[in-house]
C-alpha positions as CSV (number, residue, x, y, z in Angstrom):
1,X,64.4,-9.4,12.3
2,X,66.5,-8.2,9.2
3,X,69.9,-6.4,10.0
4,X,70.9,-3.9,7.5
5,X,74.2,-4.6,5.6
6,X,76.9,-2.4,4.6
7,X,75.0,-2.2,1.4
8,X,71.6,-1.2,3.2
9,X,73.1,1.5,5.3
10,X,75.0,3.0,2.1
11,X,72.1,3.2,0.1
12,X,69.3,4.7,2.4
13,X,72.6,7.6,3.5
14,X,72.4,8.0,-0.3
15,X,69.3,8.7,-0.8
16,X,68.7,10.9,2.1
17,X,71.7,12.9,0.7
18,X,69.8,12.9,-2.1
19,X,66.8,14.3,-1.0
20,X,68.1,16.4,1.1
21,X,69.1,18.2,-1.9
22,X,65.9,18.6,-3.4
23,X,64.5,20.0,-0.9
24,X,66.2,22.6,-0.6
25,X,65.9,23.2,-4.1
26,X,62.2,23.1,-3.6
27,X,62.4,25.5,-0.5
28,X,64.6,27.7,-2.5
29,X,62.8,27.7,-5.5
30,X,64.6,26.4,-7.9
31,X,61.9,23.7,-8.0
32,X,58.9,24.2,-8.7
33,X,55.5,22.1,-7.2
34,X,55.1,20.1,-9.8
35,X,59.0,19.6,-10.7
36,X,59.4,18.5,-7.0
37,X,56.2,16.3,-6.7
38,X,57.6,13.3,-8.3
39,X,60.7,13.4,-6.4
40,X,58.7,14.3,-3.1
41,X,56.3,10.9,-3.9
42,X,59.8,8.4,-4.5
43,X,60.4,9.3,-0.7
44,X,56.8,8.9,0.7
45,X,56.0,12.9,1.0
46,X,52.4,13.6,0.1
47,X,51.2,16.8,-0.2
48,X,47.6,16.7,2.1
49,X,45.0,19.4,2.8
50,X,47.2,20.9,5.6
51,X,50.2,20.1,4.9
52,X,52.7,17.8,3.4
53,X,52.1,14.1,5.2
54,X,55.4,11.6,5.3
55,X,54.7,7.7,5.2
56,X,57.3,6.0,6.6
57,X,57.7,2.4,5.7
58,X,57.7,-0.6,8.0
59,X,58.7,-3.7,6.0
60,X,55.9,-6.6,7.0
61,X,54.8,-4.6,9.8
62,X,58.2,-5.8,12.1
63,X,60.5,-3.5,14.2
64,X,62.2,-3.7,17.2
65,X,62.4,-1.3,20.7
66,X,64.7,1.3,19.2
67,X,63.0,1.7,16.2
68,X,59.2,2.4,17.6
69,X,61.2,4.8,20.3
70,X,62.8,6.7,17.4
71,X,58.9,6.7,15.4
72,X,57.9,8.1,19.0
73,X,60.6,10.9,19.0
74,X,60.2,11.8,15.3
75,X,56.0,12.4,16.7
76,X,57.0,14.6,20.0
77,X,59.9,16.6,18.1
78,X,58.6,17.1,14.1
79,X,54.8,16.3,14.5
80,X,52.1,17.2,16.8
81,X,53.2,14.1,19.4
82,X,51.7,11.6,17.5
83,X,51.9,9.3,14.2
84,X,48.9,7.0,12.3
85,X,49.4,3.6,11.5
86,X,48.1,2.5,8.3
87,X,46.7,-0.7,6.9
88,X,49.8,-1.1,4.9
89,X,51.6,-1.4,8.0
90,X,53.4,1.5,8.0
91,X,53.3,5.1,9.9
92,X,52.4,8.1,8.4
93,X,53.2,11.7,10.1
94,X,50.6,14.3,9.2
95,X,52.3,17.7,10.5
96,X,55.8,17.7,9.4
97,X,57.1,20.7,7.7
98,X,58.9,20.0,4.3
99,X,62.4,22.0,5.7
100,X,62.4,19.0,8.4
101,X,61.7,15.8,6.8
102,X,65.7,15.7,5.5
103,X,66.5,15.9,9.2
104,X,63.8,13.3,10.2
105,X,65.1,10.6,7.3
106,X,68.2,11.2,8.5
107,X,67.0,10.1,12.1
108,X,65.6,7.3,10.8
109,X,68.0,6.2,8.5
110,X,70.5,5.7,12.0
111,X,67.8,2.6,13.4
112,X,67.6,1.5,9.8
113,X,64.2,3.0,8.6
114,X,63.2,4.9,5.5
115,X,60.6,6.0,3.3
116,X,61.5,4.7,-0.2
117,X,58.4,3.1,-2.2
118,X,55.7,4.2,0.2
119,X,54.0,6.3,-2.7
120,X,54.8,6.3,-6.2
121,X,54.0,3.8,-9.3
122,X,56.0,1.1,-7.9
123,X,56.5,-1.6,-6.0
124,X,55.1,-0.7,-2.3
125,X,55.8,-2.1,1.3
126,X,55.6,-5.8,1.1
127,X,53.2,-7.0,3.7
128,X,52.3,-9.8,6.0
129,X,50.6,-11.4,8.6
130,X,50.9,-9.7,11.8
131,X,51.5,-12.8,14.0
132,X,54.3,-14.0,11.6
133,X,57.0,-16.2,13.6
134,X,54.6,-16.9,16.3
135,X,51.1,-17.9,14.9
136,X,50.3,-21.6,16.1
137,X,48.9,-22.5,12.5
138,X,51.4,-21.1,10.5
139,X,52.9,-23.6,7.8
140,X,56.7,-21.1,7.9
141,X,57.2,-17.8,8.6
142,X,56.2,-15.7,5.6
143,X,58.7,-12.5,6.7
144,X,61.3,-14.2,5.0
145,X,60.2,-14.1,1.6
146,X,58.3,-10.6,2.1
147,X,62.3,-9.7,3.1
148,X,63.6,-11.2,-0.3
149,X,60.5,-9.4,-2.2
150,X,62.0,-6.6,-0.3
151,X,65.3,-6.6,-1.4
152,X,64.6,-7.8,-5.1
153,X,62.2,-5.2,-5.6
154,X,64.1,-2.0,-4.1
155,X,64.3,0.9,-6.8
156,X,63.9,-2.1,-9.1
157,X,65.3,-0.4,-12.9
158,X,62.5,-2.0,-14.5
159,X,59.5,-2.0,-12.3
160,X,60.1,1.8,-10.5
161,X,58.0,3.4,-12.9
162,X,54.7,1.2,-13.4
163,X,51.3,2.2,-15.0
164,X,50.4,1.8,-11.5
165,X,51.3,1.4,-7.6
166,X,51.8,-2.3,-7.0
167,X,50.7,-3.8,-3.9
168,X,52.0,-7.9,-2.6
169,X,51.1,-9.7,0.9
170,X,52.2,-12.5,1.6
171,X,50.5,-15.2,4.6
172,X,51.9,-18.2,6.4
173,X,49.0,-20.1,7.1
174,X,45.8,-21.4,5.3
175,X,43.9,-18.6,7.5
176,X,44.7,-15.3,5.7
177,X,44.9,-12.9,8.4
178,X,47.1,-10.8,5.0
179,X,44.5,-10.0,3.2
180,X,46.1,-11.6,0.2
181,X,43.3,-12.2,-1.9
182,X,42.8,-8.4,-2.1
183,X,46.4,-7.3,-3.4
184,X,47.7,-7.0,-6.8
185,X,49.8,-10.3,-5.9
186,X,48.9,-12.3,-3.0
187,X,51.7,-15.0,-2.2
188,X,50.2,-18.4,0.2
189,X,52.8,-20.2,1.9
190,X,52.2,-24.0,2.1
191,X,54.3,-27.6,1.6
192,X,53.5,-29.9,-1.3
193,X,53.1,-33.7,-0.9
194,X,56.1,-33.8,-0.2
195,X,56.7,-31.6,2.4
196,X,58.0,-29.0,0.4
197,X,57.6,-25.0,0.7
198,X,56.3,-23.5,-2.4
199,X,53.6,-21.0,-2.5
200,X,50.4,-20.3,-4.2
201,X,50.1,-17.3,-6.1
202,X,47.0,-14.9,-6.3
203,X,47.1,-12.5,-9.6
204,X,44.8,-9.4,-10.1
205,X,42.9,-8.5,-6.4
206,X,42.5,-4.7,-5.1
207,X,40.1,-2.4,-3.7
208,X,39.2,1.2,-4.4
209,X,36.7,2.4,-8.0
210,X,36.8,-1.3,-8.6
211,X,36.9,-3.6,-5.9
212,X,38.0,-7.4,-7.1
213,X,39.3,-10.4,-5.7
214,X,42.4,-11.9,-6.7
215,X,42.4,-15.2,-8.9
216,X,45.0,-17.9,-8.7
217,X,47.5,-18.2,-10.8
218,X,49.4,-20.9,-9.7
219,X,48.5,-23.5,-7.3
220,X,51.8,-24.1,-6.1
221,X,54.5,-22.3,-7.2
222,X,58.4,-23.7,-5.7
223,X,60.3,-21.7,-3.3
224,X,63.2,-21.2,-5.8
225,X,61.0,-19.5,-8.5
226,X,59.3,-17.1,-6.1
227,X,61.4,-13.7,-7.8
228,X,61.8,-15.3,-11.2
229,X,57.6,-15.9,-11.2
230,X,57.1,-12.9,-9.7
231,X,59.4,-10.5,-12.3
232,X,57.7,-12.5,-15.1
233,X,54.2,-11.0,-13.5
234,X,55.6,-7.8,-13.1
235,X,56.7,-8.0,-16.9
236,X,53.7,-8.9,-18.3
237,X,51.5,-6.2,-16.0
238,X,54.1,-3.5,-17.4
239,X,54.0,-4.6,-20.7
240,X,50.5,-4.4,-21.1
241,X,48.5,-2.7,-18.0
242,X,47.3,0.5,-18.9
243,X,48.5,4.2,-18.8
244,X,46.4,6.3,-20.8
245,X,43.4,5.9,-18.0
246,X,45.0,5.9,-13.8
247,X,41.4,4.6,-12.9
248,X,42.2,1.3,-15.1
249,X,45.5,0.8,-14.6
250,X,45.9,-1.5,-11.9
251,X,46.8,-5.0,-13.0
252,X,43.2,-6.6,-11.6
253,X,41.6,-4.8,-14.5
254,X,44.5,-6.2,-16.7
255,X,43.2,-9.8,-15.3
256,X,39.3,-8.3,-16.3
257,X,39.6,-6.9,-19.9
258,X,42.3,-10.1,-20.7
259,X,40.6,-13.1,-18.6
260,X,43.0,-14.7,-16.4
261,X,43.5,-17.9,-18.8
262,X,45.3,-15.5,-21.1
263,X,47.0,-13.5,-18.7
264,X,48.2,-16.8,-17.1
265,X,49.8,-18.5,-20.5
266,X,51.5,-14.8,-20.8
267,X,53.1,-15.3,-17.7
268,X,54.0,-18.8,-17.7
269,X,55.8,-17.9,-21.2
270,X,57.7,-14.9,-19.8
271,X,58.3,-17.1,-16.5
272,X,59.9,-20.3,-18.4
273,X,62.1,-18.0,-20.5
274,X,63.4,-16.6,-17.5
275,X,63.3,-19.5,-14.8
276,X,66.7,-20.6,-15.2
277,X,69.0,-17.5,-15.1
278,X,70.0,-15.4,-12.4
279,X,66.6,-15.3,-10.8
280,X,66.9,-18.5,-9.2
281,X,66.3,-18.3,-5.2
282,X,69.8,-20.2,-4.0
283,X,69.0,-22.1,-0.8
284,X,71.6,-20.6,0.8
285,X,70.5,-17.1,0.4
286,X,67.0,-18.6,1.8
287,X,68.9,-19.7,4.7
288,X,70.5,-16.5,5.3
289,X,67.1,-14.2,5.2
290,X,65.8,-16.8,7.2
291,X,68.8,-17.0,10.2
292,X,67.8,-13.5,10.6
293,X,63.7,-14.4,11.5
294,X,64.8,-16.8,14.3
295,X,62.6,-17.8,16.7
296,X,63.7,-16.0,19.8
297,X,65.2,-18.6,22.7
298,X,61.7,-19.1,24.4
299,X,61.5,-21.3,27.5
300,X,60.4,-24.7,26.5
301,X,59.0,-25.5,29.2
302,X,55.9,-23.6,30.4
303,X,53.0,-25.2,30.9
304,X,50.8,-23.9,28.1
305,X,48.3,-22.8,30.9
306,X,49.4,-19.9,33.4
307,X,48.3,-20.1,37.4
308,X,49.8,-16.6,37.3
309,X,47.6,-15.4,34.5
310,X,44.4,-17.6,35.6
311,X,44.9,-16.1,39.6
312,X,45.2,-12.2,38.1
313,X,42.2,-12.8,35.6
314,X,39.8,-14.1,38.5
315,X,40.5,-11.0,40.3
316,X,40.6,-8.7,37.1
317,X,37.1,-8.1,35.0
318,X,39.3,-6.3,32.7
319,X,42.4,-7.8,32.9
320,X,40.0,-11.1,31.8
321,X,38.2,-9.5,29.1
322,X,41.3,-8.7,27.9
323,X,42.9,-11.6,28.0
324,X,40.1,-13.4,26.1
325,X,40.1,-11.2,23.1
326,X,43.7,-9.6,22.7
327,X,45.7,-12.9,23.1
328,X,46.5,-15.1,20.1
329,X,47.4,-18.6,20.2
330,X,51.5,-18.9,20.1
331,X,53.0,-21.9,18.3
332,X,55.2,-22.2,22.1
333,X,53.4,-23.5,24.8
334,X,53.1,-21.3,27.3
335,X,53.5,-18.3,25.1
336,X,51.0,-15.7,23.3
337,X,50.8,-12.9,20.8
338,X,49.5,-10.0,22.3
339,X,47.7,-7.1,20.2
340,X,47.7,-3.6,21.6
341,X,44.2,-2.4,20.4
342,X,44.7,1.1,18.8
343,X,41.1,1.5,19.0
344,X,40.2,3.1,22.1
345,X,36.6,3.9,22.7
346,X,35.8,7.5,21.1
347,X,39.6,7.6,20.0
348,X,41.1,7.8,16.6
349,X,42.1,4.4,15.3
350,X,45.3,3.9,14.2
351,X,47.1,6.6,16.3
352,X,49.0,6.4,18.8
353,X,51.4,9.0,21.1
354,X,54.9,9.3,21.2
355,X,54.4,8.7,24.7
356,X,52.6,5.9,24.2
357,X,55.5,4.9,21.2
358,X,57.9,4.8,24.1
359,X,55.8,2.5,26.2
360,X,55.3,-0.3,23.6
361,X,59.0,0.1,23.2
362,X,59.9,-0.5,26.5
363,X,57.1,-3.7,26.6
364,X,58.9,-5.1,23.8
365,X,62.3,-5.0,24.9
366,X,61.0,-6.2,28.4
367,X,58.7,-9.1,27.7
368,X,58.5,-9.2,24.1
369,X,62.3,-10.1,23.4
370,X,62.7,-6.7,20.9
371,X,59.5,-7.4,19.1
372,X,56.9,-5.8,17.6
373,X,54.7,-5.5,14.8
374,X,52.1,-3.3,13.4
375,X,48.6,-5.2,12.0
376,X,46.8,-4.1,8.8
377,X,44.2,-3.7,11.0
378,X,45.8,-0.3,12.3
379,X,46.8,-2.3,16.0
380,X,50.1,-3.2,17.4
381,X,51.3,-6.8,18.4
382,X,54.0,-8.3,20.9
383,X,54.3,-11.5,18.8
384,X,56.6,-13.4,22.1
385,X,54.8,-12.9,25.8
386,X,54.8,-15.0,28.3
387,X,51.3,-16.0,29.7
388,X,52.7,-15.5,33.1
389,X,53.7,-11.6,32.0
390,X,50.3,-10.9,30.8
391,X,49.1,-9.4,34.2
392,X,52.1,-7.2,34.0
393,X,51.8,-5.9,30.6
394,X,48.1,-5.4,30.5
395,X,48.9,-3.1,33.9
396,X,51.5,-1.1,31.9
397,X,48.9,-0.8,29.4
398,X,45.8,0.0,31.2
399,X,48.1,3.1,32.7
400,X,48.6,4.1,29.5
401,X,45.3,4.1,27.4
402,X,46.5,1.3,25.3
403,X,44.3,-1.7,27.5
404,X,41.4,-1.2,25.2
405,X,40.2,-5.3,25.2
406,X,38.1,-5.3,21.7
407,X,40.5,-7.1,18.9
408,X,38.0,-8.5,16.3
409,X,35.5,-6.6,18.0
410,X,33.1,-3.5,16.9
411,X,35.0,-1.0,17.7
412,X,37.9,-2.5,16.4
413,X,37.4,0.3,13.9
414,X,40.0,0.6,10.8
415,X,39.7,3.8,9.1
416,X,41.3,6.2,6.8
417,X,42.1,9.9,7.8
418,X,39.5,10.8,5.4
419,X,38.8,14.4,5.0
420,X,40.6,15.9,8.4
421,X,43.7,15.4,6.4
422,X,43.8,13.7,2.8
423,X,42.9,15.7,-0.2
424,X,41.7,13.2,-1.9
425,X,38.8,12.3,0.5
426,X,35.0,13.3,0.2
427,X,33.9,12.5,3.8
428,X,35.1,12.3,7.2
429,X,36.4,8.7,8.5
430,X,37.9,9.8,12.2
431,X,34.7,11.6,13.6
432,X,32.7,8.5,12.6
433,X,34.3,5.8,13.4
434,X,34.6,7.7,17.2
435,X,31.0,8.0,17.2
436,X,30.2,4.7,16.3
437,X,33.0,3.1,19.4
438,X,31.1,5.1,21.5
439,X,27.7,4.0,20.5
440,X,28.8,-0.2,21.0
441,X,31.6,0.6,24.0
442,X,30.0,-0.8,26.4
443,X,32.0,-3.8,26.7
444,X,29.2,-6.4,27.4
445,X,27.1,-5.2,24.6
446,X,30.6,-6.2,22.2
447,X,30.4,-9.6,23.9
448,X,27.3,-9.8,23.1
449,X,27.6,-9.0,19.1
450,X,30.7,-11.0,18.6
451,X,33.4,-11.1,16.3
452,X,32.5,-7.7,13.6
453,X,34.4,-5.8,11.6
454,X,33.6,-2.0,10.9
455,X,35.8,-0.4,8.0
456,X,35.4,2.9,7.0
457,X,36.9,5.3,3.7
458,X,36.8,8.6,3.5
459,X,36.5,8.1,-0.7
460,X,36.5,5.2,-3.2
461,X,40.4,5.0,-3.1
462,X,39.4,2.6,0.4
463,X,42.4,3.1,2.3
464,X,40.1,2.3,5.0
465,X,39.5,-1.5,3.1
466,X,35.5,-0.8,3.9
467,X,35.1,-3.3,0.6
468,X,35.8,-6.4,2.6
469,X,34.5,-4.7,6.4
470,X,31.5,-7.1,7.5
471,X,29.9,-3.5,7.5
472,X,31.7,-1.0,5.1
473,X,31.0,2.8,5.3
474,X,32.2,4.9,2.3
475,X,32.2,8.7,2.7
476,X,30.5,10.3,-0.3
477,X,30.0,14.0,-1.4
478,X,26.2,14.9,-2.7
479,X,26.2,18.8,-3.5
480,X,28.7,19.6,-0.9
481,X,27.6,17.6,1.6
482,X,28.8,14.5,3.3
483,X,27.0,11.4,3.1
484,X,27.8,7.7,3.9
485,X,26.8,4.5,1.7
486,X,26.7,1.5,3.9
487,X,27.9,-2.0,2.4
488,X,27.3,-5.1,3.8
489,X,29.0,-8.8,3.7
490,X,32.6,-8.2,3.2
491,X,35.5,-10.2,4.2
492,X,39.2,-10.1,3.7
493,X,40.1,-13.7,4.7
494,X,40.0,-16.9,2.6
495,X,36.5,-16.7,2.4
496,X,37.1,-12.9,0.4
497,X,34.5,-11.3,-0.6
498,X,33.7,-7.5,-1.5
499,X,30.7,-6.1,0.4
500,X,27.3,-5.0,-1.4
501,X,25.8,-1.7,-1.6
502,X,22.2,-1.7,0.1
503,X,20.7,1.1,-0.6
504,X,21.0,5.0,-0.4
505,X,23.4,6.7,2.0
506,X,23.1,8.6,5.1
507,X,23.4,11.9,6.4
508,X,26.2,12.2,8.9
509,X,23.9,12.7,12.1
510,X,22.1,9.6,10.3
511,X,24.7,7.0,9.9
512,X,25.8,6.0,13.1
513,X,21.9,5.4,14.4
514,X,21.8,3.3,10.4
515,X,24.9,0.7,11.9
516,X,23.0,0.5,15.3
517,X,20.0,-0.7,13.2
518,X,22.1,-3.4,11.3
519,X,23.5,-5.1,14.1
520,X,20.7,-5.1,15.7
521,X,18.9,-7.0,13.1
522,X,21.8,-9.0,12.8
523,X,21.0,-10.3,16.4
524,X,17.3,-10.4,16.0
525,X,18.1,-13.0,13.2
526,X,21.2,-14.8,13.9
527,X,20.7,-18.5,14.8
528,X,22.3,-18.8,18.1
529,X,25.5,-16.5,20.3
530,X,27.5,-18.6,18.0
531,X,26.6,-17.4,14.7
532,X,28.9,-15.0,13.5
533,X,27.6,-11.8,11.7
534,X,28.9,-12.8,8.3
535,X,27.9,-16.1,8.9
536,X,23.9,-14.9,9.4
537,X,24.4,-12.1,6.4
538,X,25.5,-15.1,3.7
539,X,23.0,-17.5,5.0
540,X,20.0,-14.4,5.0
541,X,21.4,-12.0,2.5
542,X,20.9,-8.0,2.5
543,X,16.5,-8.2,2.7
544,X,16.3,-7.6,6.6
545,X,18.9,-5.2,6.8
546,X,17.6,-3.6,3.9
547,X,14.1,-3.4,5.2
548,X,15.6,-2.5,8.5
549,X,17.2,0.8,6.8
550,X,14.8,1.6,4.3
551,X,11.2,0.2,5.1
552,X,9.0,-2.4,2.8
């Protein structure tokens, strides 16, 4: 994973020196609110319902041992013991008072963390597929160029104060486990007929008031040209996206009111004027980001089936079940990536302990040779285990509340704070999305329904990504009261689509009884165990479930 340099270390000091300032300029009043709010949201400090929240960035969801043991300290000493992970693959800290966060950048800054462009109009945390490094169908690591993106776009002069926060993801493998095609720019890594890595590029996806999916833009786009075709994007969006309306200002509406022809022959001008300068990607530099995304020195000679693990899982029921859904196919024989489901039943998804921080540390730097990453889907991962270390792990685990054997499953649950904590949110997401676990925990009852993704927002900003859930729930007010519209048919993959609306929404001792009712008619209708749920939903469409809901 990425080092910081001398330059790195100097500039996140800086800016904590900097900060540090201001807020005790705020705290003394000398700054107002408003004078400070600006300056608060350039070092991912949001002011919440209860309290000021601080999102601390994790570049592509990666981090080693130290760092998730410092994320668990910053929990147990400045927070209430524990942190949220997000779908942007980062951590946010609910509880911290304001006269503290200098003191907690500061402890972050030492294992080389920050929280620079996790809110503002700018360019935010560059993500990317969880299993990055290790995924078996992966064309190259994508962590590489989400590092360069990284560095290019840092307090960028030019792009730090967009008409709009600015979202890119970038994927590795022809399976988008990024959700690229629902980003402002979505970045495919593949090789040309020749063999060569290029990428294609996705223009003009998002979520939120108006959900879209990304259009291509370039079909493949050479690894040399990725900041130079990128900055001409970024030009064109901040020459011409809007500012005079925030709800229109993202750059897919730019790609709606324009048409994507256009927007395309604006950027392919902007990008051949530019092309040839000092935007070039050297190989060398390519070859340096890369040296630092090394495989780690895996044993090459495992035998890609473990007695160890296949002995433990026969005398196991959980330790099997387990094994089946929370194991991802490595590249390495012999070898897995292993998600940490987030998601226990009844519990909050996303959170975690710093207890349980320090455990997942200690895994990593174990079996997981330093490892770790954090999914968009609000889990944790151990990209590098060992099939024969499985047993072991899932023990540590189990002891811990962190054995929870559902990935892709239910109760796999992502969800926003909604209205516990965020200001901005007309419904509750946490209470919900416990409910709901509890209703489908039983774990044969999951077999049973499959692969199914439940998202869930707390308002139409989607943090919680219910747009592209197979079942999305979006929290709504109606006169002061909390009610929950139910889409259907969503899907954040290659096959990307943004869910439909059914029908009215439900009361909240009403909704959870509403998603009962929906799978259920998804298995009354499916063609076989095999079938999928969005499978059965685009070959029936929304009639039975709507006539499940609503009645003839």
């Amino acid at each position: 994973m990425y080092r910081y340099d001398e330059f790195d270390a100097s500039f996140v000091s800086d800016r904590v020196a900097q900060f540090s300032d201001q807020v005790e300029r705020r705290l003394s009043g000398d700054l107002t609110e408003e004078e400070f709010r600006p300056l608060r949201l350039m070092n991912g400090v949001y002011l919440q319902l209860h309290a000021y929240m601080l999102r601390v960035a994790i570049p592509y969801g990666t981090l080693n041992g130290a760092q998730m043991r410092r994320l668990g300290h910053v929990a147990r000493v400045y927070d209430k013991g524990f942190g949220h992970f997000t779908t942007r693959q980062n951590i946010q800290y609910n509880w911290p008072k304001l006269a503290d966060i200098p003191a907690i950048l500061k402890d972050l800054a030492e294992v080389e963390m920050h929280a620079i462009q996790t809110s503002g109009n700018c360019i935010r945390n560059v993500t990317a597929d969880h299993f990055a490094g290790a995924a078996a169908d992966e064309v190259a690591d994508p962590r590489p160029y989400a590092e360069i993106l990284r560095q290019w776009s840092s307090l960028h002069p030019e792009f730090s104060y967009l008409p709009r926060k600015f979202k890119i993801a970038v994927t590795g493998a022809a399976h988008d486990r990024a959700a690229i095609r629902v980003h402002d720019i979505g970045l495919e890594v593949r090789r040309n007929e020749a063999g060569e890595i290029g990428f294609r590029v996705l223009v003009g996806g998002g979520q939120g008031r108006t959900p879209m999916i990304a259009r291509e833009v370039r079909d493949f786009l050479p690894e040399e040209d990725l900041i130079a075709y990128t900055d001409a994007i970024l030009r064109v969006y901040n020459l011409y996206g809007r500012r005079d309306n925030k709800y229109k200002a993202r750059i897919k509406i730019l790609v709606h009111e324009t048409g994507i022809e256009a927007l395309k022959k604006d950027i392919e001008a902007e990008f051949e004027r530019i092309k040839d300068g000092v935007l070039r990607l050297p190989e060398e530099e390519v070859a340096r980001i890369e040296a630092y995304f090394a495989m780690p020195a895996l044993a090459q000679d495992r035998p890609a089936r473990s007695s160890v693990l296949e002995a433990a899982k026969a005398d196991d029921i959980g330790l099997k079940r387990f094994a089946e859904r929370n194991l991802h196919p490595h590249k390495v024989p012999g070898y897995a990536a292993l998600t940490i489901s987030l998601k226990p039943i009844g519990g909050i998804p996303g959170d975690a302990s710093a207890d349980q921080m320090d455990v997942v540390a200690e895994l990593a730097e174990r079996y997981a040779f330093d490892e770790i990453r954090v999914s968009h889907e609000q889990n944790l991962v151990l990209p590098h285990v060992a099939l024969d270390d499985v047993p072991a792990i899932y023990a540590v685990l189990k002891d811990n509340g962190l054995a929870t054997a559902n990935a892709g499953l239910v109760t796999d649950i992502i969800a926003c704070p909604g209205l516990d904590y965020c200001a901005l949110a007309n419904a509750r997401s946490i209470p919900v999305a416990e409910r709901i676990s509890e209703r489908f925990g039983d774990p044969d009852r999951q077999a049973l329904i499959g692969p199914l993704s439940i998202k869930i927002s707390g308002c139409i900003n989607a943090c919680g990504h219910h747009h592209v859930g197979h079942i999305g729930i979006l929290g709504v007010d109606r006169k002061g009261e909390e009610f929950y519209q139910i889409t259907l048919g969503g899907s954040p993959d290659e096959t990307a689509s943004i869910g439909e609306i059914i029908g009215r929404g439900f009361a909240t001792d009403e909704i959870v009884d509403a998603i009962e009712k929906v799978v259920d008619t998804y298995l009354g209708l499916r063609s076989g165990p095999d079938e999928p749920f969005l499978d059965a939903y685009r070959r029936v469409g929304e009639a039975p479930f709507k006539e499940a809901l609503y009645g003839p």
